[in-house]
C-alpha positions in Angstrom: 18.1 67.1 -114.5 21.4 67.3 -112.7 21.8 70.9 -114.5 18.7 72.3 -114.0 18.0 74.7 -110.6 14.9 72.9 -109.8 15.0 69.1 -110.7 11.5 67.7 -110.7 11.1 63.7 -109.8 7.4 62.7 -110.6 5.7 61.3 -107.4 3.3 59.3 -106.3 0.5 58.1 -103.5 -0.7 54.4 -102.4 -4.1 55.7 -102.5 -5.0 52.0 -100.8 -2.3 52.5 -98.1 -3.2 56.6 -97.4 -2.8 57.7 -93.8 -4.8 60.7 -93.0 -2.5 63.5 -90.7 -4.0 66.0 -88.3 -3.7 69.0 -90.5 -5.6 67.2 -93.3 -8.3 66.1 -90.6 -8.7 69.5 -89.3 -9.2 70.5 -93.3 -12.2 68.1 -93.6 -13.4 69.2 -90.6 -13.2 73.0 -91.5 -15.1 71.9 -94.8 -17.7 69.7 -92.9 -18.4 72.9 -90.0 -18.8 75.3 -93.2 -21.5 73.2 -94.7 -23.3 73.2 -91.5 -23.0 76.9 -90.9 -21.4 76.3 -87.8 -18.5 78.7 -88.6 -18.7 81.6 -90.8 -15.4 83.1 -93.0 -14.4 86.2 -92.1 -12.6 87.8 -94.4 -9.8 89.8 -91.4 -9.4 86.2 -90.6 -8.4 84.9 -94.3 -5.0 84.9 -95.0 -4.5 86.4 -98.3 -2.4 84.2 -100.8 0.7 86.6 -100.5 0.4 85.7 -96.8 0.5 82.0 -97.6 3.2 82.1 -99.8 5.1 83.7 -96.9 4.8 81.6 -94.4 5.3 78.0 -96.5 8.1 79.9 -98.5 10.1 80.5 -94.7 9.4 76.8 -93.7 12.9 75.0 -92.9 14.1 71.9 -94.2 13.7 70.0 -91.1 9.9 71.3 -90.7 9.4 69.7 -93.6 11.0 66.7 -93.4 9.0 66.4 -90.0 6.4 66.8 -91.7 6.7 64.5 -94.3 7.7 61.8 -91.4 4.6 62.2 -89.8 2.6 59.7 -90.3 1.2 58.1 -86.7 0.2 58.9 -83.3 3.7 59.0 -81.9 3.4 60.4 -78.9 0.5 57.3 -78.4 3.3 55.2 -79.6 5.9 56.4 -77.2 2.9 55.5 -74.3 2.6 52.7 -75.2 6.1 51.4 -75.4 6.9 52.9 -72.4 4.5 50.7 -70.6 6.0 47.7 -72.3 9.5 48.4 -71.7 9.7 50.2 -68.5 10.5 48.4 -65.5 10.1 50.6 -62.6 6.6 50.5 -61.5 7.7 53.0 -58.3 8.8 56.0 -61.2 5.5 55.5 -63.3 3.3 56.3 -59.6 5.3 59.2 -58.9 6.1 61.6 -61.5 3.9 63.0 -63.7 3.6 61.8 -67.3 4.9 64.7 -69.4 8.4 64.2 -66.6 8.3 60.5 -67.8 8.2 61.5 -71.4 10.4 64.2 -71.6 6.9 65.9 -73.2 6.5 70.0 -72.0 2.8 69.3 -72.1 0.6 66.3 -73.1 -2.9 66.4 -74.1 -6.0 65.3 -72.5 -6.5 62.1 -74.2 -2.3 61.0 -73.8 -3.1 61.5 -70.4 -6.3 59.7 -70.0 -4.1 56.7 -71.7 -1.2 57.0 -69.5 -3.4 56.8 -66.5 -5.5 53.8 -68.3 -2.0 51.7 -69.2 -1.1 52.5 -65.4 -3.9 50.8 -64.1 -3.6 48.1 -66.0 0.2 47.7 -65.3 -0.9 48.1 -61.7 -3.1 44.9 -61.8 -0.8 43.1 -64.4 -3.3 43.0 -67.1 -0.6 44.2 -70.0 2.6 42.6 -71.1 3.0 42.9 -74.6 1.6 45.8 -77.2 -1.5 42.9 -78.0 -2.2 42.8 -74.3 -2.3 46.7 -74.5 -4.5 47.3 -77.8 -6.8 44.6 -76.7 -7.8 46.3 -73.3 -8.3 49.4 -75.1 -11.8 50.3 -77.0 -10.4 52.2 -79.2 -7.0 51.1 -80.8 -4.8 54.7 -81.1 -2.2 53.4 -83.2 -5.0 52.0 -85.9 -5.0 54.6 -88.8 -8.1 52.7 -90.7 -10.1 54.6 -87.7 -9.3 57.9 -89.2 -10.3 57.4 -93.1 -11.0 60.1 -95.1 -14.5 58.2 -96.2 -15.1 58.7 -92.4 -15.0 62.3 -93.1 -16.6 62.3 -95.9 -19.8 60.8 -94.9 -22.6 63.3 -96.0 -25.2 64.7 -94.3 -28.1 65.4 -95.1 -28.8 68.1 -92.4 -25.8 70.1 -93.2 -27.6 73.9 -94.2 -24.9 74.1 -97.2 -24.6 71.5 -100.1 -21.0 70.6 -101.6 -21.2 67.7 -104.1 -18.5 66.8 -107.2 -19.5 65.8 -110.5 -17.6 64.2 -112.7 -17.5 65.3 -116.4 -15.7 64.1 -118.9 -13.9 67.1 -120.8 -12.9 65.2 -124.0 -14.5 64.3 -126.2 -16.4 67.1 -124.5 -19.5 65.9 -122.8 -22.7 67.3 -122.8 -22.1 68.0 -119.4 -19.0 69.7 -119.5 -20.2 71.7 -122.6 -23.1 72.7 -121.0 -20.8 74.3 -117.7 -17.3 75.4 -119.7 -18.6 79.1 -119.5 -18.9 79.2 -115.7 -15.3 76.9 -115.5 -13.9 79.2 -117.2 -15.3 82.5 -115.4 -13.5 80.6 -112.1 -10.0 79.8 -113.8 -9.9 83.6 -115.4 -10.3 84.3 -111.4 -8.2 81.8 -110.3 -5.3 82.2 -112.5 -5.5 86.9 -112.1 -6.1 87.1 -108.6 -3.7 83.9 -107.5 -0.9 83.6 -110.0 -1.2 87.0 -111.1 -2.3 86.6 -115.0 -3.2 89.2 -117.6 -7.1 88.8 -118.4 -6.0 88.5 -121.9 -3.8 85.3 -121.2 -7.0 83.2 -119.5 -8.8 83.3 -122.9 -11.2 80.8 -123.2 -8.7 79.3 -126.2 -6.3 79.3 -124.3 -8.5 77.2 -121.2 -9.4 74.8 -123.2 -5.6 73.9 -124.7 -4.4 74.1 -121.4 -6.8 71.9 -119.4 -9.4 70.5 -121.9 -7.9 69.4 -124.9 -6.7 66.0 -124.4 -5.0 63.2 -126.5 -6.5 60.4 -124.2 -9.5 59.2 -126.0 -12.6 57.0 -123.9 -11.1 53.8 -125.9 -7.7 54.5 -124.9 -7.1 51.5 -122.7 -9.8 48.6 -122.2 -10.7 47.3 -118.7 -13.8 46.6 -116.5 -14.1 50.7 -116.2 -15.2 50.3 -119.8 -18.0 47.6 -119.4 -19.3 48.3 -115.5 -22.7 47.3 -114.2 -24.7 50.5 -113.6 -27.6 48.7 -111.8 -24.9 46.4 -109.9 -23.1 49.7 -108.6 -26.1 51.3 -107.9 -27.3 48.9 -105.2 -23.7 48.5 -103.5 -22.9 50.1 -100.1 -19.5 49.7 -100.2 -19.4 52.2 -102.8 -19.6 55.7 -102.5 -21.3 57.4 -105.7 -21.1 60.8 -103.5 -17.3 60.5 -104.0 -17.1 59.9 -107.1 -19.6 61.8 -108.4 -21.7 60.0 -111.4 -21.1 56.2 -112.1 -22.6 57.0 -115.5 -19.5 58.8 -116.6 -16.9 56.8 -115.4 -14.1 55.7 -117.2 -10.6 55.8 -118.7 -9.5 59.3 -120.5 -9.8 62.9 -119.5 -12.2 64.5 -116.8 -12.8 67.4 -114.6 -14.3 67.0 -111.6 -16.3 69.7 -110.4 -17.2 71.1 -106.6 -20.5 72.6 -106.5 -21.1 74.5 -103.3 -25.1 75.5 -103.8 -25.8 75.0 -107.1 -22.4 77.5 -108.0 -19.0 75.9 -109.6 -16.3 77.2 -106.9 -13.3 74.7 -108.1 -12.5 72.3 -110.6 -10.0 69.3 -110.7 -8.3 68.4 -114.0 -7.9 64.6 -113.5 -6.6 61.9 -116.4 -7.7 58.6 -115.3 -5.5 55.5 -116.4 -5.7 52.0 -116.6 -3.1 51.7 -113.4 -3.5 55.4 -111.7 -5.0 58.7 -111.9 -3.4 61.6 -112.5 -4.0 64.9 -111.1 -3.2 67.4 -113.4 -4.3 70.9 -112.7 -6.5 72.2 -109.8 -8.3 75.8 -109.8 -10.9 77.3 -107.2 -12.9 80.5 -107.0 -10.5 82.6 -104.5 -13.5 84.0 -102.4 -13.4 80.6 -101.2 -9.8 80.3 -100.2 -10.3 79.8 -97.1 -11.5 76.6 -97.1 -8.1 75.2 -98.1 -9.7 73.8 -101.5 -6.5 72.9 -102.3 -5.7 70.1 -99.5 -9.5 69.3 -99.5 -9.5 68.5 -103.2 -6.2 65.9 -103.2 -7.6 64.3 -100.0 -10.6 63.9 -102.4 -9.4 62.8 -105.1 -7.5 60.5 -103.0 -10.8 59.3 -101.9 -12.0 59.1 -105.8 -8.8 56.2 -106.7 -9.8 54.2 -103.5 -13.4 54.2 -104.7 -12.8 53.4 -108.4 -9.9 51.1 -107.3 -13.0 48.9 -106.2 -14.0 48.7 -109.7 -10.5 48.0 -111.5 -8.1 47.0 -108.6 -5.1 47.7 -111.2 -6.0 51.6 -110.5 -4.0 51.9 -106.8 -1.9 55.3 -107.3 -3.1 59.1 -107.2 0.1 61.3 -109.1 0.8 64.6 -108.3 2.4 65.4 -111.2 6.0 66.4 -110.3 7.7 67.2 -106.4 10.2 70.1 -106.6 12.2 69.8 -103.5 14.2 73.1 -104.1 11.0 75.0 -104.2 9.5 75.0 -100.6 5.6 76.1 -101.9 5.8 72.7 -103.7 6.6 70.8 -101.1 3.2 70.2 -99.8 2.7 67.4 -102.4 4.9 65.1 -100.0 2.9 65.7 -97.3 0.4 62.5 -98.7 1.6 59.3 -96.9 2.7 57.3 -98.0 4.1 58.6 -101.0 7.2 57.8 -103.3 9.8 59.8 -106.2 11.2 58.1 -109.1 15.1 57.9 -109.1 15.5 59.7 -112.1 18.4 57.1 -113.0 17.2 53.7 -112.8 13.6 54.7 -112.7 12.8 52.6 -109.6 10.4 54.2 -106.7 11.7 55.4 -103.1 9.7 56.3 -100.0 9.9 60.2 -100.2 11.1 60.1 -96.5 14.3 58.9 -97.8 14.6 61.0 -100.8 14.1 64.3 -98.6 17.1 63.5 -96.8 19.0 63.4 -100.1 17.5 66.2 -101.2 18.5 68.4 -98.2 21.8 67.7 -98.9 21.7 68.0 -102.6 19.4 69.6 -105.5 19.6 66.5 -107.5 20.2 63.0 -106.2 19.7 59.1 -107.4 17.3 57.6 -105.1 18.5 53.9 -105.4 21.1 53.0 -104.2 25.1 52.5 -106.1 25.8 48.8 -106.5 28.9 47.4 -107.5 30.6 49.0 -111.2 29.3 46.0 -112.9 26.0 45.8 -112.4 25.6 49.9 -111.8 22.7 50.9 -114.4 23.2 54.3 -115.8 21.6 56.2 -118.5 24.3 58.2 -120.1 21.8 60.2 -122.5 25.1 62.0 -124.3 25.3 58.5 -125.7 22.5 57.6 -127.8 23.1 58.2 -131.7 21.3 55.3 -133.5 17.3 55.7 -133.4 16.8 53.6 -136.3 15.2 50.7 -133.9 12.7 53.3 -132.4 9.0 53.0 -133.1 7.5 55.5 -135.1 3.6 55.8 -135.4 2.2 57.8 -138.2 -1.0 58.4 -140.4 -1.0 58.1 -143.6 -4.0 58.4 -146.0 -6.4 57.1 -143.4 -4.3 54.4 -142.5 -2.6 53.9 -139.1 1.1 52.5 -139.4 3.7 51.5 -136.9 6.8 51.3 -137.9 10.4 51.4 -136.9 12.4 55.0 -137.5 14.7 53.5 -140.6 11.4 52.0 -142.4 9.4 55.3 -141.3 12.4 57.2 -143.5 11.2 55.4 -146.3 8.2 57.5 -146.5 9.9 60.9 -146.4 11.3 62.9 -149.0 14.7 62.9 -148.4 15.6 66.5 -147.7 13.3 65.6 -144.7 15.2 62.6 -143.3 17.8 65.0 -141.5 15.4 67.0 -139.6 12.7 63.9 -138.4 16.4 62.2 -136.5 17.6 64.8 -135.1 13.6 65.4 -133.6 13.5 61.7 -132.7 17.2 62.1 -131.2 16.1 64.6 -129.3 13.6 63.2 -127.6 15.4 59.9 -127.0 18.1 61.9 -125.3 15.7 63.8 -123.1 14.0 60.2 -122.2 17.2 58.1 -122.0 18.4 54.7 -123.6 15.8 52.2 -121.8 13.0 54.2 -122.0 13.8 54.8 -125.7 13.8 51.4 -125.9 9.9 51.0 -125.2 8.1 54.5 -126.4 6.2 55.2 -129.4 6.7 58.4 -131.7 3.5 59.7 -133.1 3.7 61.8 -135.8 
C-alpha cells in the first residue's frame, strides 16, 4: 500500500451511533419535497456530472477535514457554554450576540437561544449545561432528534411514490429475475452517460459478473436472520418494513435493493449482508434523476436498512463503504458518515477517520495506530513470509468437500503442479500479510 499512488483503507460506519449533518438533512428533504410535488427539476438548474466532479475535485484538504469534523450543532454548543462560563452579565446585555461570538452573522434560531439563555441567566435559573437543556423544550445538542427514520417517515399523501425492495440477486430470486432487464437498461445508462462506458462493455454478461454473481450463498452464515418470525415482525411498530423493503426476503448473502419511483426502477443498491455488517458494494441510478442526489440518499438509506435489521440480529451494527481513498478528493465523500472509522493497514486495528485525515494530509499512506515501544511494535513485513505449508487449503474433490492444510493439500497434486499452487498461495499470503495468513481459507 505504501507504493501505490492511491492507498485504499477499508472503512466503516456505527450505523447504531449515525449522526445525521445538515447537507444529508437537506438531501432527505429535497427527496421528501419531490415526492410531494412541491418542487419540480429543472433541468438549467441540474448540475451536470462533469460539473460535480468539478467542484468536489477543487475541494481543499481543510474543507474536507471540516467536513468530516462536523458532527454537532456547534455554534448551539458555543451558546451554550458561553452562558456557563461567562461571567460578565453587563457584556452579555450590551453587545449583540454575533460580537460576543466572534460569529459575522447568526441565524434566527442561535439567536432566539441566546436571547432565551439570557433570560434565564438574568433571573438565575441556569448554572450548569443540565440546568440549561432542562429549561429548554427542545434539547439542540440531542442528535437522536434529528434521525434519519424521522425523515423517513412516509406519507401517504405525498402525489409521488418512492418505495425499496429488497431482492435477493443470488441464487437469483424470482423477483430479481423477473426485473434484471429493466436493472440492467439503468446500469447500461448509468455506467455510458456517468462513467463514460462503451455500450458494448455494459453487456448484460458482463452486469451480472459484475454485480449479481455472488459466492455468498443464503446458508452462508446461521443466525436469527435465518429463522425470523414473519407474523411477529409484522405486528411490531418499532420496525420499519418501509425501510427495509420486504421481511420475506431477508437474510444473509447477496441482494439488491431497488428504488421504485412510480412503478419505474430509477436506482439500484448492490448490498452483501453479513452476520456482523452489511456491505455496500456498488450503487447505480437512472441519470435523469441525478438531481435528487440518489447517491447520498441511498447510503443514508441503507444506513437506515442496518439500524432496522440490527433489531433483528444485534451482531449486524456496521454499514461498509467499501474502500476510502484519501488521495482522490471525489472519494472523499464516504467520510462524510459519522461516525466512521479506517483500518490501520498495519496492525489492523480501527481509528476514528477524524484522526486518520489528519495523517493523511500530511502523507499518502500512514499507520493509524499508534508506534509503541520496539518490543512490542507489531509489523507485518509481507517480504517475509516463505513457508505456507500451515495454510488452510479448501478444495473439492469428487463431490467431497476437504480442508486441509497446504503441505497435505500437495498430496493431491501431480507434482509438476506443486510449484505453481505455492507460489499462488504465496502470493496471496504476501498480499494479506503474516497474521492474516494465519486465519484465511484457500478455496480452490
Amino acid at each position: 500500500m505504501n507504493l501505490t499512488c492511491c492507498p485504499l483503507y477499508t472503512i466503516k460506519c456505527d450505523s447504531n451511533k449515525f449522526q445525521l449533518r445538515r447537507s444529508q438533512k437537506n438531501t432527505l428533504k429535497l427527496i421528501k419535497n419531490y415526492l410531494d410535488n412541491k418542487n419540480q427539476h429543472s433541468n438549467k438548474k441540474c448540475n451536470s456530472s462533469r460539473d460535480r466532479e468539478s467542484i468536489i475535485s477543487n475541494l481543499s484538504n481543510d474543507y474536507i477535514l471540516n467536513r468530516i469534523n462536523q458532527r454537532k450543532n456547534t455554534v448551539a454548543e458555543r451558546i451554550i457554554d458561553l452562558f456557563i462560563n461567562f461571567n460578565d452579565f453587563n457584556d452579555l446585555e450590551s453587545k449583540k450576540p454575533e460580537e460576543i461570538l466572534k460569529i459575522k452573522k447568526l441565524k434566527a434560531k442561535h439567536v432566539r437561544l441566546f436571547k432565551k439563555l439570557l433570560v434565564l441567566k438574568k433571573n438565575d435559573k441556569i448554572k450548569n449545561k443540565e440546568d440549561i437543556l432542562r429549561s429548554l423544550k427542545r434539547n439542540p445538542l440531542d442528535s437522536n432528534q434529528d434521525t434519519i427514520e424521522n425523515y423517513l417517515t412516509p406519507s401517504n399523501s405525498f402525489q409521488n411514490k418512492l418505495e425499496t425492495r429488497l431482492v435477493r440477486s443470488f441464487p437469483p430470486s424470482k423477483e430479481f429475475t423477473e426485473s434484471i432487464t429493466e436493472e440492467h437498461k439503468v446500469y447500461t445508462k448509468y455506467q455510458t452517460i456517468i462513467h463514460k462506458d462503451k455500450p458494448s462493455e455494459c453487456s448484460l454478461a458482463q452486469f451480472k459478473r459484475f454485480l449479481c454473481d455472488s459466492p455468498l450463498l443464503p446458508n452462508s452464515y446461521k443466525g436469527p436472520l435465518n429463522s425470523l418470525d414473519l407474523k411477529r415482525l409484522s405486528k411490531d411498530k418499532n420496525f420499519r418494513e418501509d425501510i427495509v423493503g420486504d421481511i420475506n426476503s431477508i437474510g444473509y448473502g447477496s441482494f439488491h435493493q431497488q428504488y421504485i419511483l412510480n412503478g419505474k426502477i430509477i436506482a439500484v443498491g448492490v448490498l452483501d449482508i453479513l452476520n456482523k455488517c452489511v456491505s455496500s458494494v456498488y450503487f447505480f441510478y437512472d441519470p435523469d434523476y441525478q438531481f435528487l442526489n440518489l447517491g447520498t440518499y441511498s447510503a443514508l438509506k441503507e444506513i437506515a436498512f442496518v439500524r432496522q435489521i440490527s433489531k433483528l440480529d444485534t451482531n449486524i451494527q456496521w454499514y461498509y463503504l467499501g474502500f476510502y481513498v484519501h488521495t482522490c478528493k471525489k472519494m472523499r465523500y464516504k467520510g462524510f458518515y459519522y461516525p466512521s472509522y479506517l483500518l490501520c493497514p498495519e496492525v489492523y486495528t480501527w481509528h476514528p477517520i477524524e484522526e486518520c485525515s489528519r495523517l493523511l494530509n500530511a502523507n499518502k499512506y500512514s499507520r493509524f495506530a499508534p508506534r509503541e515501544k520496539a518490543d512490542q511494535t507489531i509489523t507485518e513485513d509481507q517480504n517475509q513470509i516463505d513457508n505456507v505449508d500451515n495454510v488452510k487449503i479448501k478444495f473439492d474433490i469428487h463431490g467431497e468437500l476437504k480442508f486441509v492444510k497446504f503441505r497435505e493439500f500437495c498430496s493431491f497434486l501431480n507434482d509438476e503442479y506443486i510449484p505453481e499452487f505455492k507460489h499462488l498461495v504465496l502470493n496471496y499470503c504476501k498480499l494479506f500479510g503474516k497474521s492474516v495468513s494465519d486465519r484465511i481459507v484457500i478455496s480452490f
